[in-house]
C-alpha positions in Angstrom: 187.4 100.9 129.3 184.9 100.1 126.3 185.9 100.8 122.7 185.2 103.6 120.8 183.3 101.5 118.5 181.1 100.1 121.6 179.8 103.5 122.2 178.6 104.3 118.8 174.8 103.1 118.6 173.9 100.4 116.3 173.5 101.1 112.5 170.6 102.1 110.9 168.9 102.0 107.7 167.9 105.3 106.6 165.3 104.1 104.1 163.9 102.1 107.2 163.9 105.4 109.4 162.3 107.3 106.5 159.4 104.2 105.6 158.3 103.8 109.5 158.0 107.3 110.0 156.0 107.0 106.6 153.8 104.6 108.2 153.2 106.9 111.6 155.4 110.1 112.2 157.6 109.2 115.5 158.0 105.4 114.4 160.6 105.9 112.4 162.9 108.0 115.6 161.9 105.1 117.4 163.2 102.4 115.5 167.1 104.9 115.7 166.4 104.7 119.7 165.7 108.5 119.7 162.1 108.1 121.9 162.0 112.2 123.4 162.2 112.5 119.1 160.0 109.7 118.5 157.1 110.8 121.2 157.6 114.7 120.1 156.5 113.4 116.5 153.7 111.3 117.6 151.7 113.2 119.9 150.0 116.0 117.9 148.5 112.8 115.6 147.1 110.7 118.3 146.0 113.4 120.6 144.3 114.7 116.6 143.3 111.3 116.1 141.5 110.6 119.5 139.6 114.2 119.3 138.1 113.2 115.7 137.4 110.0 117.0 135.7 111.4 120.2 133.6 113.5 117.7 132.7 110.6 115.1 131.4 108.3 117.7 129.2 110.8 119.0 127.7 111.6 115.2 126.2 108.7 113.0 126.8 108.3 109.1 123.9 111.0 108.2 125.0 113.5 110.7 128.6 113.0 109.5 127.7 113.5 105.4 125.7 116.8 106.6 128.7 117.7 108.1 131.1 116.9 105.3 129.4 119.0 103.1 130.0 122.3 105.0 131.9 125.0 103.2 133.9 126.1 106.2 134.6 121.9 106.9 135.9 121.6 103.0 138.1 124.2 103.6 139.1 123.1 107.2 140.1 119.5 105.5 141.8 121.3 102.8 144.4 123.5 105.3 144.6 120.5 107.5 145.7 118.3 104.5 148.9 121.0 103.1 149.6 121.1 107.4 149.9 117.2 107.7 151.6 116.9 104.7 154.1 119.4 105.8 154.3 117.5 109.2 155.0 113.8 107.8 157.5 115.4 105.7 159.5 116.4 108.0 158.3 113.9 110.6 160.2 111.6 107.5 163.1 114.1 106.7 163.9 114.0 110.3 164.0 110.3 110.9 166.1 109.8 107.3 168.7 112.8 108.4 169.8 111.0 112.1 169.7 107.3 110.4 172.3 109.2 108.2 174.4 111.0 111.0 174.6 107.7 112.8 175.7 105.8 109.4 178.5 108.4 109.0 179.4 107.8 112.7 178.0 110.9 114.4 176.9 111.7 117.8 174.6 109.7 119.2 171.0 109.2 118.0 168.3 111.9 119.2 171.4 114.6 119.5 173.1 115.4 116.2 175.9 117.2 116.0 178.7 118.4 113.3 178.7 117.6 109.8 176.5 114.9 108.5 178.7 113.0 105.7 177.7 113.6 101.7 175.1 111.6 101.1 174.7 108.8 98.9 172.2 109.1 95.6 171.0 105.8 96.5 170.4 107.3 100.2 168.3 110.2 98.4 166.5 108.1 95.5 164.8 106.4 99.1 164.1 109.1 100.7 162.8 110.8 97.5 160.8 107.8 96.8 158.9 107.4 100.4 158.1 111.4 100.1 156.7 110.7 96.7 154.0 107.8 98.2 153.5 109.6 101.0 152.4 112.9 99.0 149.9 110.5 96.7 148.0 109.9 99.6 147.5 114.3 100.2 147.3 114.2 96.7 144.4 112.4 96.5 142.5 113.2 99.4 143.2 117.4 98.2 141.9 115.8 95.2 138.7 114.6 96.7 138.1 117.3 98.8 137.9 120.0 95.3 135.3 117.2 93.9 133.3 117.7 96.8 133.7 121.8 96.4 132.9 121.3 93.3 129.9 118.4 93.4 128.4 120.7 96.5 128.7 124.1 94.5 126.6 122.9 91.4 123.9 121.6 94.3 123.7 123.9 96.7 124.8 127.1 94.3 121.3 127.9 91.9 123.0 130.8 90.4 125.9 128.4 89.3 126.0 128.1 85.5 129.1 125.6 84.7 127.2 122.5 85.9 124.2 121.2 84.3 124.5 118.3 82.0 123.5 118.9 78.1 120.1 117.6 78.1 119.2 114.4 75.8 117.4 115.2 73.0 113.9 113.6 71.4 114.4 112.0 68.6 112.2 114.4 66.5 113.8 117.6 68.4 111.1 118.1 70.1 112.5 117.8 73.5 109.0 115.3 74.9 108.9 111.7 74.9 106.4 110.2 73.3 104.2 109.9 75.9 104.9 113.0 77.6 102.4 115.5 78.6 102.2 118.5 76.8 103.3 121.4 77.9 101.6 125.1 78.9 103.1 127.7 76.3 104.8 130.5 78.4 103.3 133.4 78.5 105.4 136.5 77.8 107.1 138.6 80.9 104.7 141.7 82.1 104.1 144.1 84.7 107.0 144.6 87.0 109.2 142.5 88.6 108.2 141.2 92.3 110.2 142.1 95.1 112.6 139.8 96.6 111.3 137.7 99.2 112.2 134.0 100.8 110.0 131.2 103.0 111.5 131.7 106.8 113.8 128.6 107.3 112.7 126.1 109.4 113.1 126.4 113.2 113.3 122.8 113.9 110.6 122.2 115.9 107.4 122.5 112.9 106.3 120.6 110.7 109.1 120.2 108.2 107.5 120.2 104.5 110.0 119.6 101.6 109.1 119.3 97.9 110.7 116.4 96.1 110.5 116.7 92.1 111.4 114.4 89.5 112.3 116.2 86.4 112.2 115.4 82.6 114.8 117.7 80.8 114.9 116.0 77.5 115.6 118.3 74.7 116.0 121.1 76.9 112.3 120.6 78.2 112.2 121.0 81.7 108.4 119.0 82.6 108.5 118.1 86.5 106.6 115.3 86.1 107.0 113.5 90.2 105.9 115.9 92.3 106.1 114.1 96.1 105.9 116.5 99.0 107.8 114.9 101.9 106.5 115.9 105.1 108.2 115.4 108.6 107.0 115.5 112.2 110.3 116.3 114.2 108.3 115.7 117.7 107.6 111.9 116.5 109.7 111.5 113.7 107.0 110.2 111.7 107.4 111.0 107.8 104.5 110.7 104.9 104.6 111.3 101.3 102.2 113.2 99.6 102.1 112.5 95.7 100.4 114.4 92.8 100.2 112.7 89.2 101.3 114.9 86.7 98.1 114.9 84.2 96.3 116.5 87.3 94.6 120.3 86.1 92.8 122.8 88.0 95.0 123.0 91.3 93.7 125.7 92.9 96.8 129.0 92.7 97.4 131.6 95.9 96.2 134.8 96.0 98.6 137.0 94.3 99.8 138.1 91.0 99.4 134.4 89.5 96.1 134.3 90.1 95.1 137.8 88.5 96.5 136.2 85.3 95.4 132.1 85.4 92.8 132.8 87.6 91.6 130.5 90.4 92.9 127.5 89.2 95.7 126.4 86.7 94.0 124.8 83.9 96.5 122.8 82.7 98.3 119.8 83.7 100.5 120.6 86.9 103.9 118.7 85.4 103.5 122.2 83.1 103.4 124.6 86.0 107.0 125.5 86.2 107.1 126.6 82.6 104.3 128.5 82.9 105.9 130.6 85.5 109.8 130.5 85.8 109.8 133.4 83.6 107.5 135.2 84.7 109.1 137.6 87.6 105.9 139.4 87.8 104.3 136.4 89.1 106.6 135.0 91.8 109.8 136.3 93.6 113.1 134.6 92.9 116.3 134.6 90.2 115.7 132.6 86.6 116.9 129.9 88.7 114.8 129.6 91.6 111.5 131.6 90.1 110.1 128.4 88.9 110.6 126.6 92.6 108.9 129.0 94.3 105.8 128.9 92.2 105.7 124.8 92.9 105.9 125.4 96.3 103.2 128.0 96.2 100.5 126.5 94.1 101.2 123.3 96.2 101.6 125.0 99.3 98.0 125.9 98.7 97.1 122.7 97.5 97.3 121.0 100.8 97.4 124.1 102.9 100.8 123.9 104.2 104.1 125.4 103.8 106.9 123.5 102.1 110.3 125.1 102.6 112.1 123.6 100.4 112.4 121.3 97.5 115.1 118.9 96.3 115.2 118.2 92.4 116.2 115.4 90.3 116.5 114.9 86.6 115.8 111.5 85.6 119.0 111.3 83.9 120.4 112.2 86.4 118.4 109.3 88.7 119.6 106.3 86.3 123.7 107.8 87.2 123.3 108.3 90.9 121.3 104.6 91.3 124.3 103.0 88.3 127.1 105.2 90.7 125.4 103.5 94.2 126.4 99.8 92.3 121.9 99.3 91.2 119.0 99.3 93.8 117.1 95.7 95.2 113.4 96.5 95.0 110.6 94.5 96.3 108.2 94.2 93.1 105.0 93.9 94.0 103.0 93.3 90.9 104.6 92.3 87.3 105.3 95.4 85.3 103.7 95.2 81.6 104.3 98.1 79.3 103.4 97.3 75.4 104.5 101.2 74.3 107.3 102.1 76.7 109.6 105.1 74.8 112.6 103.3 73.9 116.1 106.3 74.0 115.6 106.1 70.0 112.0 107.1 70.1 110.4 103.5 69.2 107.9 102.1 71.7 109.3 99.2 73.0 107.7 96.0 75.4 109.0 95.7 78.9 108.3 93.1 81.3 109.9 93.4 85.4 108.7 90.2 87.5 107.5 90.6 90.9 110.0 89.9 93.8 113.2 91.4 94.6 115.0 92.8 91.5 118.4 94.0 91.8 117.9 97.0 89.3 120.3 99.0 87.0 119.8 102.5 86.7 118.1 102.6 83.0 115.9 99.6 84.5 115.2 101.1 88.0 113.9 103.9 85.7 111.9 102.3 83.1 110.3 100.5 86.9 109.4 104.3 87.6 108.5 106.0 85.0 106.2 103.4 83.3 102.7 103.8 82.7 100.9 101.8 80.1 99.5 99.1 81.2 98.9 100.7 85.2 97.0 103.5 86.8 98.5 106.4 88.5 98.6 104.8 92.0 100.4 101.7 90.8 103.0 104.2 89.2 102.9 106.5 92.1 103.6 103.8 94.5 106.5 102.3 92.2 108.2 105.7 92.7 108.0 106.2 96.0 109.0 102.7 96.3 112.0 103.4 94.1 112.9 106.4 96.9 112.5 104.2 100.2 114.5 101.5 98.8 117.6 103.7 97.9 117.2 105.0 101.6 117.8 101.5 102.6 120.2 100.7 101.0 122.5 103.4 100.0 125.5 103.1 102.8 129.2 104.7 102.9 130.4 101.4 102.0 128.7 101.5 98.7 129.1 104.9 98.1 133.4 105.3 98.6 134.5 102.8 95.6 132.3 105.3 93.7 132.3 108.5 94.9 134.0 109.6 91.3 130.9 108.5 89.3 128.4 109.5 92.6 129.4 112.9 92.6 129.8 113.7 89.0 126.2 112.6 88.9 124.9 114.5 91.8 126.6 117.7 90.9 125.1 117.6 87.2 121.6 116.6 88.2 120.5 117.8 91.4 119.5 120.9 92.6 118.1 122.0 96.0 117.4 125.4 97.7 118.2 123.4 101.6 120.3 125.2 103.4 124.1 123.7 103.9 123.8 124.6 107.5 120.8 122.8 107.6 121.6 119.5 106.1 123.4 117.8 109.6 120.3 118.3 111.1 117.7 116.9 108.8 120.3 113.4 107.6 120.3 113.5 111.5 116.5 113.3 111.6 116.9 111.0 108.7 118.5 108.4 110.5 115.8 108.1 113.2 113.0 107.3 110.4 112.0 103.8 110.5 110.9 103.3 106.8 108.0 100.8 106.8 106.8 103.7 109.0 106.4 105.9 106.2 103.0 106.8 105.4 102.2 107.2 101.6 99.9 109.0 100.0 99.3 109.3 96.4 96.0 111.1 95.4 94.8 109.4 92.1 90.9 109.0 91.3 88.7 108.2 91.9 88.8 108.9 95.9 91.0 111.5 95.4 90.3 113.0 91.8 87.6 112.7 89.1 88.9 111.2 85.9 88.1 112.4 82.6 89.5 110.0 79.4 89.2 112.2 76.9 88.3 116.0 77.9 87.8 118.1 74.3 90.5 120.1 75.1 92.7 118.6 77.3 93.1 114.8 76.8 93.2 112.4 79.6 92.6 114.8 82.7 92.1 114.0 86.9 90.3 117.1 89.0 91.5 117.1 92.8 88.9 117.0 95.1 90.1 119.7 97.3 88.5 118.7 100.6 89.8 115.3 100.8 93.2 116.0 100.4 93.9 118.4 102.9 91.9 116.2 105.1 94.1 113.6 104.0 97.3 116.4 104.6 95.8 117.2 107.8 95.6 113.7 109.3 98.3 112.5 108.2 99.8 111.8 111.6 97.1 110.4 113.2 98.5 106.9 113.2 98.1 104.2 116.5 101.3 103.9 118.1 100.5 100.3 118.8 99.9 99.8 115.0 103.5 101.0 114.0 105.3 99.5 116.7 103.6 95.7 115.8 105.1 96.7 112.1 108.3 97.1 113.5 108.6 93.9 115.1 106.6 92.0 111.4 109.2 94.2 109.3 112.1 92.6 111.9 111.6 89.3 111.4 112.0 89.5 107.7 109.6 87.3 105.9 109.3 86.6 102.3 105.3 86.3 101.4 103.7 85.5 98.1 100.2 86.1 97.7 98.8 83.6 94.8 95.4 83.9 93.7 93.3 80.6 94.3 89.8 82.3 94.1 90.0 83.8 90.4 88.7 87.1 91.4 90.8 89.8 89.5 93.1 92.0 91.5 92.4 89.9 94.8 96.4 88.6 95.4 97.9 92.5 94.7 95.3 94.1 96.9 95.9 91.8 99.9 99.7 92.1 99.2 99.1 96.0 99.3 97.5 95.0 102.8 100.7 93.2 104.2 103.4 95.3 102.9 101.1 98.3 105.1 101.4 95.6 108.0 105.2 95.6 107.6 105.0 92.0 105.9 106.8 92.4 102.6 104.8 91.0 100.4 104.2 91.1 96.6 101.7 89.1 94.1 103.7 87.5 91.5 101.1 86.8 89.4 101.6 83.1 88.9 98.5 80.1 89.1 98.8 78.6 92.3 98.0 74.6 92.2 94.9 74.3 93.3 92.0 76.6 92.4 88.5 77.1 93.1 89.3 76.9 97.0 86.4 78.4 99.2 88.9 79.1 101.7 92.5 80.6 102.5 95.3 78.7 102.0 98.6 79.4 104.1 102.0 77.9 103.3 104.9 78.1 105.9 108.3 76.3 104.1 111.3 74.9 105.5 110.7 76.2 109.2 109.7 79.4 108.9 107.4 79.6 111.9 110.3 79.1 113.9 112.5 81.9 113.3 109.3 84.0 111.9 106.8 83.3 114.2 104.7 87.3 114.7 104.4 87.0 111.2 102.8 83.4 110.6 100.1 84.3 113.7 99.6 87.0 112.0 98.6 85.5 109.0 96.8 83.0 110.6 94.6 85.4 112.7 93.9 87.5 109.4 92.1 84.9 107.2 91.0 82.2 110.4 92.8 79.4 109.2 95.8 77.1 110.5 98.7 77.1 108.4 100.3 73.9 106.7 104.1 73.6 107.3 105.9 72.5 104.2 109.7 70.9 103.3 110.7 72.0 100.2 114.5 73.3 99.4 113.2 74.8 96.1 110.8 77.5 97.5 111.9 80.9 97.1 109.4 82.8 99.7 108.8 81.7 103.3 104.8 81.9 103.5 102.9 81.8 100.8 99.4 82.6 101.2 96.6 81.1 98.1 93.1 82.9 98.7 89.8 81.5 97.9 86.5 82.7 97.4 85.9 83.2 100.9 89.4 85.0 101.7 88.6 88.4 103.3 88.7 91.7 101.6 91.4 93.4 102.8 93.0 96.5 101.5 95.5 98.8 103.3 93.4 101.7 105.4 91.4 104.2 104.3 93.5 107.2 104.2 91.2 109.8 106.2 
């Protein structure tokens, strides 16, 4: 017969028991030999763990941020947080109180019985230390999830007061940088108030138009001076980008109360429309928050004779935090940015110069990038923005965005605003996700195809007029693309190429325009701006370095088919582009395609 001692189990260290089952509830009543315990304490978690997996392999990252920002799925994670805390505690508790009852020589493990023996402080200070870590982790993810209530209240929430960041102001109080448009006085609040009355939402199947505004709120100002209308085909999921400059006047208004007063058109410049009218509830429907919204929508609705939804509203403050809080942008600069009288925060004008290629940009620089326009037209500027936008899409990825959610969402929650259905936001990051973006068309309606220019009107200063019918052909068509076309930019975008265009010929503007030409191709391409070393060359000159036509081969045929030469293949370990392409006078004109 065995000894008494031989029947007891093997002793235990309670802090052990109490740590595993830190690490994964049931570990810890399996290292003490009690497995019935040990399974009963792991099963909820995996069989929890393998139906959230089952669900987040069937969703991608867009579909899974529409998701996260739910009401009902905050408050979901926030009751399922205080129930697994409870449940490791005493998944812990459990493990620490047999590894106990078998140090004081109890029954054996997995079926306590009697009284467990006083415990040691130095038994407690453990267990109270492993309870301590493991609450820091529901801690901080309770903590998280009342950020995100919070960041998703000030967005979603247009009534919400407690949110907005204190606007920067102007130097001279005046609330308008120095090279800001002026502003349409208000005119007083008459005649009764409209009734209430909302856009139907979107069915999923239409057309999908959503305004995109860029907004300058210095010195309490409120100017929305980037006005892009982003316009989705759900059937193909093609996307285009329709762009207004802000100094544009006479946009035609909709019938209605609006009209009665402005008349036909709005006379001034359309970055001054939502003054006019956001307090105005005689002239369009809505609250003091959302009044000035649904009069963009409308005039520009009627603009290009469609109906946009919704709109999604940035401050540009707020732009340089969320692109700082993302860790910067890379953007492929086309053309060397030269601004001699860029606004400077203290009100000076200041010089700024951005190189062309890829610059990794801050978010004050990613700005200046945007916003300047000295030294540029309209389209130039235009184009920077909406290349500002594409980029950000590419880039931005939840491994960028977790190390900085703190900085990410106090931005977002104090600088942007949108009227997009919650429900709706799984399903249009969903649709998101499936837009290839070299396949995004842009549009940006400057003069003079677009708009007639005037330098110097007597009453209005530098002025464009739309030409109505061209745009809304331009609206109209804007899907009308050849499948063939955006599938060969697919495979030019895949293989990645670097291309400078350097111009040999001396004609101005030729090296930009065909680098215009590429980048539409899918080639990205930009025109530093640099002599090449030759000049005077009657014909095209095409550089392929260090093997490029090996691993880049669609795009050097391609190059060679468009200006009919053969290319030259080059050694040299110093080049920082793959191709580089030197036009001469006999290089052909190209330019990207007529928008219709």
């Amino acid at each position: 017969m065995q000894p008494a001692h031989e029947l007891r189990p093997r002793r235990r260290s309670p802090f052990v028991a109490a740590f595993l089952s830190l690490l994964f509830p049931g570990l810890g009543h399996a290292y003490l030999g009690a497995h019935r315990r040990a399974l009963g304490f792991a099963a909820p978690p995996i069989l929890v763990g393998a139906l959230v997996a089952g669900i987040g392999v069937r969703l991608d990252i867009f579909e899974l941020a529409g998701l996260a920002i739910q009401t009902w799925f905050i408050t979901a994670v926030f009751v399922v947080n205080l129930i697994a805390l409870a449940y490791r505690a005493t998944a812990i508790v459990d493990a620490w109180r047999i590894a106990r009852w078998i140090e004081s020589g109890g029954a054996p493990a997995g079926r306590p019985r009697g009284h467990v023996a006083a415990t040691a402080p130095l038994a407690i200070a453990g267990l109270v230390a492993v309870l301590g870590v493991m609450s820091l982790v529901h801690v901080a993810v309770a903590r998280y999830d009342l950020l995100l209530s919070s960041t998703t209240r000030c967005i979603f929430d247009l009534g919400a007061t407690d949110c907005a960041a204190t606007p920067t102001p102007t130097p001279d109080g005046s609330g308008e940088p120095t090279d800001q448009a002026t502003a349409t006085v208000e005119p007083s609040a008459v005649g009764s108030a409209l009734p209430a009355s909302t856009i139907p939402p979107w069915n999923g199947r239409d057309r999908l138009n959503i305004l995109l505004i860029g907004a300058d709120e210095q010195g309490g100002g409120h100017n929305t001076d980037t006005l892009i209308v982003l316009s989705i085909d759900p059937a193909t999921n093609q996307v285009a980008m329709f762009q207004l400059p802000r100094d544009t006047v006479d946009v035609p208004i909709p019938d209605g109360p609006a009209r009665k007063l402005f008349g036909a058109q709005y006379g001034g410049k359309i970055n001054s429309w939502f003054v006019a009218v956001r307090n105005r509830p005689d002239l369009f429907p809505g609250t003091d928050q959302t009044r000035g919204y649904n009069g963009l929508k409308a005039i520009l609705g009627e603009l290009y004779q469609v109906e946009i939804k919704y709109f999604v509203e940035v401050n540009f403050d707020g732009f340089r935090q969320i692109v700082d809080a993302l860790g910067g942008v890379t953007i492929n600069v086309q053309v060397p940015v030269v601004d001699d009288r860029y606004p400077a925060d203290g009100g000076a004008l200041q010089r700024v110069y951005i190189p062309s290629g890829m610059q990794h940009m801050t978010g004050a620089e990613a700005l200046v990038y945007a916003r300047s326009r000295h030294g540029s037209t309209d389209f130039d500027r235009g184009a920077r923005q909406q290349r500002v936008l594409t980029s950000l899409r590419q880039q931005t990825d939840i491994a960028s965005i977790l190390p900085r959610i703190d900085a990410l969402a106090a931005a977002l929650g104090t600088s942007v605003r949108t009227d997009i259905p919650r429900e709706l936001l799984p399903q249009l990051l969903g649709l998101a996700a499936q837009v290839n973006t070299p396949d995004i068309r842009s549009f940006i309606f400057t003069p003079p195809f677009y708009q007639v220019e005037t330098l110097n009107d007597p009453q209005r200063g530098y002025i464009i007029q739309p030409k109505l019918a061209r745009i809304r052909t331009a609206v109209g068509g804007a899907f009308n693309t050849d499948p063939a076309i955006a599938a060969r930019r697919e495979q030019l975008a895949a293989e990645g190429a670097s291309v400078y265009v350097l111009n040999g010929s001396g004609a101005a503007g030729q090296a930009s325009r065909i680098a215009d030409y590429l980048e539409y191709l899918g080639i990205a391409a930009s025109a530093p701006g640099q002599k090449p070393d030759v000049t005077g060359l009657a014909t095209t000159t095409i550089r392929v370095y260090n093997g490029a036509e090996t691993t880049m081969p669609l795009t050097v045929t391609t190059l060679e088919g468009l200006f009919g030469v053969t290319a030259e293949l080059v050694d040299n370990a110093s080049a920082t582009a793959n191709v580089v392409v030197i036009t001469g006078t006999g290089t052909p004109s190209l330019t990207p395609p007529p928008i219709p």
